[in-house]
C-alpha positions, -999 to 999 in steps of 0.1 A, spaced: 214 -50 79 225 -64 42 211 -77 12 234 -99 -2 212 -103 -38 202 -61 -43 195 -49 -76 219 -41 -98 219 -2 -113 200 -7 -140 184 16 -172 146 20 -174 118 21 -147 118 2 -115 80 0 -106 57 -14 -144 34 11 -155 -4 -1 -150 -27 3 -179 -48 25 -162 -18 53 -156 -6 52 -194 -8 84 -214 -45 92 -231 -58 61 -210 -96 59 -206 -109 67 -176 -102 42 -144 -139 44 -139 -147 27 -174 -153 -11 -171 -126 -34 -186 -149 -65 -184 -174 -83 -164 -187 -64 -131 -170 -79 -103 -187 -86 -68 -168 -68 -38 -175 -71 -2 -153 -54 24 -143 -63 53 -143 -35 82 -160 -2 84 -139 18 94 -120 55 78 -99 36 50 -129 15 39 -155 45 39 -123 63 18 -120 32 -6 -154 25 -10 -165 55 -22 -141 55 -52 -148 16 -55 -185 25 -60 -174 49 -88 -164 18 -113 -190 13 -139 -176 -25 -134 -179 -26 -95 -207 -42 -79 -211 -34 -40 -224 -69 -27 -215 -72 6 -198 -55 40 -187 -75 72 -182 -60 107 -181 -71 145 -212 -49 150 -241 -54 136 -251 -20 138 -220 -4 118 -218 -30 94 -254 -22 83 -251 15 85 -219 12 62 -241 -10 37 -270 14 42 -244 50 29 -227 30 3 -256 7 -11 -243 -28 -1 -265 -57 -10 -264 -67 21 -242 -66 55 -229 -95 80 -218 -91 117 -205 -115 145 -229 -139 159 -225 -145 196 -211 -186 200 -208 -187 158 -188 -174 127 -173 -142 125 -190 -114 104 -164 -118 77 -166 -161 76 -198 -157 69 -194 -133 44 -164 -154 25 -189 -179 27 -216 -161 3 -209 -177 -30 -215 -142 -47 -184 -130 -35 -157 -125 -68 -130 -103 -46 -123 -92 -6 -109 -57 0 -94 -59 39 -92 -30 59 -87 -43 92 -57 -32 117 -25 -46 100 -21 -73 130 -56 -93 112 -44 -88 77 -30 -126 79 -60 -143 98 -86 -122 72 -66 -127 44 -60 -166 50 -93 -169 54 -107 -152 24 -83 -173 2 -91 -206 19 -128 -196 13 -116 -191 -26 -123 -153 -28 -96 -130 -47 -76 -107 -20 -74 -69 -19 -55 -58 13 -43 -29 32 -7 -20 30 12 -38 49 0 -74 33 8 -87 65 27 -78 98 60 -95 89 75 -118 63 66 -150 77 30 -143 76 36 -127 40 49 -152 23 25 -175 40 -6 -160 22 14 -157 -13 16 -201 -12 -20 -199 -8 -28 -178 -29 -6 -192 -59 -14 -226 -51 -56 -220 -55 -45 -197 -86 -64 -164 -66 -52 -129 -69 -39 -110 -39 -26 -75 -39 -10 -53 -16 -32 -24 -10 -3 5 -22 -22 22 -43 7 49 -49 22 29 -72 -7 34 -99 -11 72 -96 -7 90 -128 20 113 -112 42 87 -97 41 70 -129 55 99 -147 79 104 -120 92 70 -132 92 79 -163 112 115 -161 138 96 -141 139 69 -166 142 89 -194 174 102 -186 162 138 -185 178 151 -153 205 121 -152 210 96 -130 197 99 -95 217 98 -67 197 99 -36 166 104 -20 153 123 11 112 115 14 91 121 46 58 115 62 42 125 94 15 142 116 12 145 151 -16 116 160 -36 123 190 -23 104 223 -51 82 223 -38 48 239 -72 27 220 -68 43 183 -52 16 160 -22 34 153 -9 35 190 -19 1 199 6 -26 200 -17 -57 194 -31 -39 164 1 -34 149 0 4 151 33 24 151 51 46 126 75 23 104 42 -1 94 19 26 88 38 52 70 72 41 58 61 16 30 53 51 11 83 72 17 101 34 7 81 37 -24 98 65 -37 133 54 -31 129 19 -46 109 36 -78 141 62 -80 167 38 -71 157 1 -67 159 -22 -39 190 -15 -17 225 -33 -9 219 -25 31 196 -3 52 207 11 91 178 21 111 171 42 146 143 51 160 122 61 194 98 32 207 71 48 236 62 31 272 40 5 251 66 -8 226 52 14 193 80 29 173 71 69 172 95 81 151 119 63 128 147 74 102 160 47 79 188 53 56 187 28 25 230 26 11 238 14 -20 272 -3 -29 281 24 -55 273 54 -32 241 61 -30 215 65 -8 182 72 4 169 88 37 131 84 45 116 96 78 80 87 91 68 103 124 31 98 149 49 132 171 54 160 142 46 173 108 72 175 76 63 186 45 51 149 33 71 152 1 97 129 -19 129 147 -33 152 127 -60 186 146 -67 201 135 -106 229 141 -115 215 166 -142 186 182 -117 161 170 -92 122 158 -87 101 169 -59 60 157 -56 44 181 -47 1 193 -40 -2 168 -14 14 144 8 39 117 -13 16 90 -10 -5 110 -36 8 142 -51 -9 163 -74 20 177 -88 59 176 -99 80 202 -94 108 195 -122 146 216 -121 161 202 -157 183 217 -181 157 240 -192 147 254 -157 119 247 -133 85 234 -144 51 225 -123 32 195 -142 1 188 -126 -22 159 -123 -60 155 -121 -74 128 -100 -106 104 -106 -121 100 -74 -101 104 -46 -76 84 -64 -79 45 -50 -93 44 -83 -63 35 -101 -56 7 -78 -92 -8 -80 -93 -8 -117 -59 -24 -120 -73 -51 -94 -105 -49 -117 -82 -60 -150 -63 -83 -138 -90 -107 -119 -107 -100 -154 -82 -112 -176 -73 -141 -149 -41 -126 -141 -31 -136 -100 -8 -102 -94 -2 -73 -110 26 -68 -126 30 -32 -110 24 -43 -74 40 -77 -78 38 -102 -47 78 -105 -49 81 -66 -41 57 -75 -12 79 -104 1 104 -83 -2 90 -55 15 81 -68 46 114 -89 49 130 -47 47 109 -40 75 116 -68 93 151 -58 96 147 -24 107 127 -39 136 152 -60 147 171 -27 146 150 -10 163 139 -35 192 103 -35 177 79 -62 178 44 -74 178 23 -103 190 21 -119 154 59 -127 154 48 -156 175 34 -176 146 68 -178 129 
């Protein structure tokens, strides 16, 4: 698979620094404006996770949580301290119409399965709400750039939920490859994994939900390899695909016209060591006290030796990503400029290509 316009080597970081993850920033809990009005939609593990760091803003204010049952969606209000909760009504709106419908409602976060980003999404936008969502945006490119005319054309925010991108650490892994400090890199080997449990209803492992390996894990071993060395000139793909048509296992290899390369691994059948490696030409980066997606630590091999620099979190760290959603919907801004909608776009037409590759494909490719 090529791309014919890649990225040209270039000096300097890849991925824009958010305000929050700049040196001797305030805290990402301290407001930057006016309180915003959230509601979420879903109740499930990601938006317990998020939510708890959501209610940590001083500039948050937890309105509202949509579900298909009544009974979750107003035991999630109850933990959290929702306003108030919506739920489908048998013959009527969905739980989440109803909810974009509540004129209180500044900005959506969506944590749905990946195969109802589009429908949720669309909706919220058409309903005038700014858009938080889950990584992927959307379930392919189509439906992607879809949402993006929408949302430019009613001047709304929408945001990729990949909140790596505004973690102190990854930032200042930018910056020591930008700075020229161990050279230039050359490639990048970055993994992700776990062993999921065979359970043919969980999300991850059903088909209609979108569930597989390359949608729910690789966007964050990709992160490291465009942040080290931008968008690439071609990527070749393989992969295993089980009795229900969800990729397993996948191994992409990103090639560059100049020689280099990345190779990124995501697995649902066994464990790696979760971590991003960038080889320079004058030493090497490895992340490090946790999985790549948010490391609490850099192991650095320079010149000078081997150094550990280590990173405190706020929150769980979705933090970063809230407040930077939190500024720019603030300061009337419709992307931010470290998650731009471009890289999104761009993203998902990647991944579209490796599932052509690798013979994988879901019930939303029928919209396009």
């Amino acid at each position: 698979m090529s791309f014919p316009t890649a990225t040209p080597v270039t000096a300097g970081r890849r991925i824009v620094r958010p305000p929050c993850a700049q040196e001797g920033a305030a805290s990402p809990l301290a407001s930057t404006g006016a309180p915003l009005k959230w509601a979420v939609v879903a109740t499930g593990s990601i938006a317990g996770k998020v939510t708890a760091d959501l209610s940590l803003l001083e500039d948050s204010v937890l309105h509202a949580v949509s579900s298909r049952s009544g009974h979750r969606a107003a035991e999630f209000a109850d933990r959290f301290g929702f306003h108030t909760s919506y739920s489908d009504a048998d013959g009527g709106p969905s739980g989440f119409e109803q909810m974009f419908a509540d004129p209180a409602v500044d900005v959506v976060y969506i944590a749905t399965p990946h195969a109802q980003h589009y429908e949720v999404a669309r909706s919220a936008l058409e309903h005038g709400k700014h858009v938080l969502c889950e990584k992927p945006l959307t379930v392919n490119a189509a439906e992607a750039a879809e949402l993006i005319t929408i949302a430019r054309d009613r001047n709304l925010f929408l945001m990729e939920a990949l909140w790596t991108r505004f973690l102190p650490s990854a930032n200042r892994a930018w910056d020591i490859l930008a700075s020229g400090e161990i050279g230039a890199p050359s490639w990048v080997q970055a993994d992700l994994g776990f062993p999921a449990p065979a359970d043919p209803a969980a999300r991850i492992w059903d088909p209609a939900a979108g569930g597989g390996a390359l949608l729910d894990l690789s966007v964050y071993t990709l992160t490291w390899a465009l942040g080290a060395l931008g968008w690439p000139d071609g990527v070749e793909a393989s992969g295993i695909l089980n009795e229900h048509g969800v990729d397993i296992q996948n191994a992409l290899t990103l090639r560059y016209d100049d020689g280099r390369h990345a190779q990124l691994t995501s697995s649902l059948v066994a464990s790696g060591p979760g971590s991003a490696t960038i080889a320079c030409s004058g030493g090497w980066l490895r992340t490090g006290g946790g999985d790549l997606y948010n490391p609490s630590e850099l192991h650095v091999s320079g010149p000078a030796g081997v150094r550990v620099e280590s990173f405190e979190r706020a929150g769980t760290g979705y933090t970063y990503q809230l407040r930077e959603v939190t500024r720019c919907i603030q300061q009337g801004l419709t992307e931010s400029p470290t998650m731009p909608l471009a890289d999104t776009l761009r993203t998902m037409e990647l991944l579209d290509g490796v599932r052509a590759q690798l013979g994988l494909s879901y019930a939303n490719d029928a919209r396009q």
